[in-house]
N, C-alpha and C positions, 0 to 999 in steps of 0.2 A: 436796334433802331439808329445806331449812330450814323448809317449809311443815310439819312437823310439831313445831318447838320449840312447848314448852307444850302443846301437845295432850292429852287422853287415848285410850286404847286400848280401848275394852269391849269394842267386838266388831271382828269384822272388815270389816263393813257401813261402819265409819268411817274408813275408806281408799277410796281411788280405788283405779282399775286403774292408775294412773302413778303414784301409789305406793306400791301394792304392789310393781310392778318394782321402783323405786327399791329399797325394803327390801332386796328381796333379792339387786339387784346389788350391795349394799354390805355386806350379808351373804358375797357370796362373795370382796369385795376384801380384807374381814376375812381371812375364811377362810386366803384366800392368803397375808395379810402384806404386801400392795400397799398398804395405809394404817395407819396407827397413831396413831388420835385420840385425844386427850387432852380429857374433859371438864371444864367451869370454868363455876362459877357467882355472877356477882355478884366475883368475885374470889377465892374460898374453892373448896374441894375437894366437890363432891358428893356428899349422902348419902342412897343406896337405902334405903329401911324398906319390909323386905317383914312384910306383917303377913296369917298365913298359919289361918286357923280348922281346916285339912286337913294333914294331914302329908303332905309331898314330901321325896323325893329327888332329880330332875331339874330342880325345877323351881324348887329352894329355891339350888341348889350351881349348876347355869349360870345364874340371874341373877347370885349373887354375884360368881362367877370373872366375870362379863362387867363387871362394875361392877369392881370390883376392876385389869381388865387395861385400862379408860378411865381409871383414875389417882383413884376413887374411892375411897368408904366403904360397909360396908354395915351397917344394924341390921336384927339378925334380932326381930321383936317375934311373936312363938308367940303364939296367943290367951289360952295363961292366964296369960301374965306381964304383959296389960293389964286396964286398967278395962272394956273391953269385956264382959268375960267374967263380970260382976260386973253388968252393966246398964245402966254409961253409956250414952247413947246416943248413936247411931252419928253424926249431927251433931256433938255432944260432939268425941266423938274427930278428928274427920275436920278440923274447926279446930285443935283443938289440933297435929296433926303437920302439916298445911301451914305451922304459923309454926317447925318444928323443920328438918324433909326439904325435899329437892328433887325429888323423884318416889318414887311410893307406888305398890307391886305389891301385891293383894290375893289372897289365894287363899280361897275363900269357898263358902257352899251358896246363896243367893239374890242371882239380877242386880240385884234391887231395891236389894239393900244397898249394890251396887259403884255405882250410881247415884246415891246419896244421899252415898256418899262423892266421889264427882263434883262433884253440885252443891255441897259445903260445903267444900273444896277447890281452892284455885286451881292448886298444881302439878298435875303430869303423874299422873292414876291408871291405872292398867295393870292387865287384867282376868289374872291369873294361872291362874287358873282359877273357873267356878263352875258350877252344874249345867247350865245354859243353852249355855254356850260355853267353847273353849279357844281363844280365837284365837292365843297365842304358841307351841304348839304347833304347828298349823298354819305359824305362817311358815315353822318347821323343816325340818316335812314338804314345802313346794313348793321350798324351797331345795334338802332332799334328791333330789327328784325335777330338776328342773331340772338337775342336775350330773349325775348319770346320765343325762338324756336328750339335753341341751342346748339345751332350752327346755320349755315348758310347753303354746303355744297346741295344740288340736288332740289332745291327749295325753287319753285314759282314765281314771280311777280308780274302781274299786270296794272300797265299804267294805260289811262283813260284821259281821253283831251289831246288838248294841242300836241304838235312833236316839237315841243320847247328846248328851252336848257335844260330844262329840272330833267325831259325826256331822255338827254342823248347821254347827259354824266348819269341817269340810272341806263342805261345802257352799254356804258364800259364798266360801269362799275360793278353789274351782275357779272359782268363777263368774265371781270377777273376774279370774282370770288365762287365761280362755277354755278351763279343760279341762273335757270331760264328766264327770259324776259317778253312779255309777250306788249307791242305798244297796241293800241286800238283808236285810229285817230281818223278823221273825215277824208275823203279825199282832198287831197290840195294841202291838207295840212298833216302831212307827215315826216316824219325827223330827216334830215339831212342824211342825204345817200352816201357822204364821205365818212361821217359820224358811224352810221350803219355800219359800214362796210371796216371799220375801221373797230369797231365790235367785233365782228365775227373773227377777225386775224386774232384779236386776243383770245375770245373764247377756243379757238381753234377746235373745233366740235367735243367740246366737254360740258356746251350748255347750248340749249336752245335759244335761237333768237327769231320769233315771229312776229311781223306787221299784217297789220287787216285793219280793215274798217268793219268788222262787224265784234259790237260789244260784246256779244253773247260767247262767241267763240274764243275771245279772248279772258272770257270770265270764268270758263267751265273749268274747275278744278284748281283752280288759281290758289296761293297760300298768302298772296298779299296782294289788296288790293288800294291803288297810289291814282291820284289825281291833283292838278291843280287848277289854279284861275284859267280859266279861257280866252283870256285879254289879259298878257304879261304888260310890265309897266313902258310903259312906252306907247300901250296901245290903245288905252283907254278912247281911242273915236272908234273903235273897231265893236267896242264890247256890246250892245246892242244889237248888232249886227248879224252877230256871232253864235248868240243863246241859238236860236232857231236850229243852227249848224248842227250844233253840238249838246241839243237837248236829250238823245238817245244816248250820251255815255255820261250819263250823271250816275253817280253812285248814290243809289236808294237801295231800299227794301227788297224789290225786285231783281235786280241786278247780284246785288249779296248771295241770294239765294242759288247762285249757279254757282258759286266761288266754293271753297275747302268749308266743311262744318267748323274748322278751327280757324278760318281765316284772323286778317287782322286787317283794317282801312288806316292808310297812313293818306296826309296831304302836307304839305309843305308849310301852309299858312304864308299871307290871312287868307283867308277862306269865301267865297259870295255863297252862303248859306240858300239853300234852294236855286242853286244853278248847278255846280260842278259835284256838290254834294249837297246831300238834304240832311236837316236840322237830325234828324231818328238815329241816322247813320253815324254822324261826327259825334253825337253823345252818348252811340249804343256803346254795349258792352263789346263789339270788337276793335272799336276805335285803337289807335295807341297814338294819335294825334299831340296828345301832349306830352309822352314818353318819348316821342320823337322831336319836341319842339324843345323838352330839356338836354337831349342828349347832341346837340349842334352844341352845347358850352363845353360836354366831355370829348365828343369830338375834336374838335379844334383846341382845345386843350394838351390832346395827345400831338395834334397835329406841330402844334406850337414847339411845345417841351424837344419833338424832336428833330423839326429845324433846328433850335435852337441849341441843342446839345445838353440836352437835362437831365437826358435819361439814358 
């Protein structure tokens, strides 16, 4: 894992397929309690700044507990308690905390921004989320899936809904770990054709990558079954609008029913309960919703230790 000290994170394109395993075999030693790394840098204790333009909960509270439990620091920097928010610019800032931090999580509306803080920063930046992509998510999610299955190559997933961020980082990120992915999304609202296209170069035909608008065909045989909100944050005047669009790829009862008898329904969280997914499903027995919603602090936990040189 040491090939990732110093590194950053934007997307998930910037991993190999070996290490991605990595990530996540050391995500699950985590998990276990089979290691207990201690981060150290230069000689002093390391300090996370997540500097967040979007409100989180998952994603704000498991970097921290994950930094925190490497024997870290964290500064929580909310956008309007910087000069950012005021119009420094992004340059500006992005010098100014590489001479403070040791790795910088960003949660943000434009990749262009997290790039800029890239080039003007020499620690570790880490893409938290932005409209384009969630890659730390995703680690989560194959982490999750991989312990329920006990591996990944060969393995299904269909995502239901928008062709969002959550869509395109599960779309490089089956690709690199050899599972098919199948998205199923309305017309007009499907994943970005560079994102697509830029899946398949990695998969390089060792996994299947299919789009369609039709739920059923994207459901038949599936081993994971993934959705989220239908109105990402930003879009909340959309979300009314929307339901009507995109009321055929809810995951209920019905839907399930075409999936693997051992499937499993992951969603991102939060959740709009009786839209994207119904109340039966998020608390059936194949949920793993919540195994997923813990395993973003072991995730990023591995992710951390090995930026940062821990392990």
């Amino acid at each position: 894992m040491g090939g990732l000290k110093g590194r950053d994170l934007l997307s998930l394109a910037d991993l190999s397929t070996d290490e991605m395993k990595d990530l996540l075999d050391l995500a699950a030693q985590l998990k276990a309690g089979k290691i207990r790394p201690r981060a150290e840098v230069d000689g002093h204790v390391p300090v996370l700044g997540l500097l967040f333009y979007k409100a989180s909960t998952r994603t704000r509270v498991s970097f921290s507990t994950a930094m925190y439990h490497l024997g870290g620091q964290v500064l929580d920097l909310p956008l309007h308690a910087t000069q950012v928010s005021r119009g420094e610019p992004i340059a500006d800032t992005a010098r100014v905390l590489d001479r403070y931090l040791d790795v910088l999580a960003i949660r943000t509306f434009d990749q262009q921004d997290l790039k800029v803080f890239a080039e003007y920063a020499q620690i570790p930046v880490i893409n938290a989320l932005t409209d384009l992509e969630h890659p730390c998510q995703i680690l989560a999610d194959l982490q999750t899936i991989q312990e329920t299955f006990g591996g990944l190559s060969g393995l299904t997933l269909t995502y239901l809904g928008d062709g969002n961020n959550v869509a395109h980082s599960l779309l490089l990120g089956c690709a690199l770990v050899g599972m098919n992915v199948r998205i199923a999304a309305p017309e007009g609202f499907q994943c970005d054709s560079a994102i697509v296209e830029q899946a398949r170069e990695i998969a390089n035909g060792n996994s299947d990558i299919l789009l369609t608008s039709d739920p059923i065909e994207a459901t038949t045989g599936t081993h994971v079954l993934y959705t989220d909100v239908w109105a990402s944050m930003g879009q909340e005047d959309l979300a009314e609008s929307r339901i009507p669009v995109f009321q055929p790829y809810q995951i209920n009862d019905d839907l399930l029913s075409h999936a693997d008898k051992d499937a499993i329904v992951l969603h991102c969280l939060p959740a709009h309960r009786g839209e994207e997914i119904t109340n039966e499903v998020m608390e059936g027995s194949h949920s793993k919703v919540w195994d997923q919603a813990e395993n973003r602090m072991h995730a990023q936990k591995a992710l951390l230790a090995s930026l940062l040189g821990a392990v």
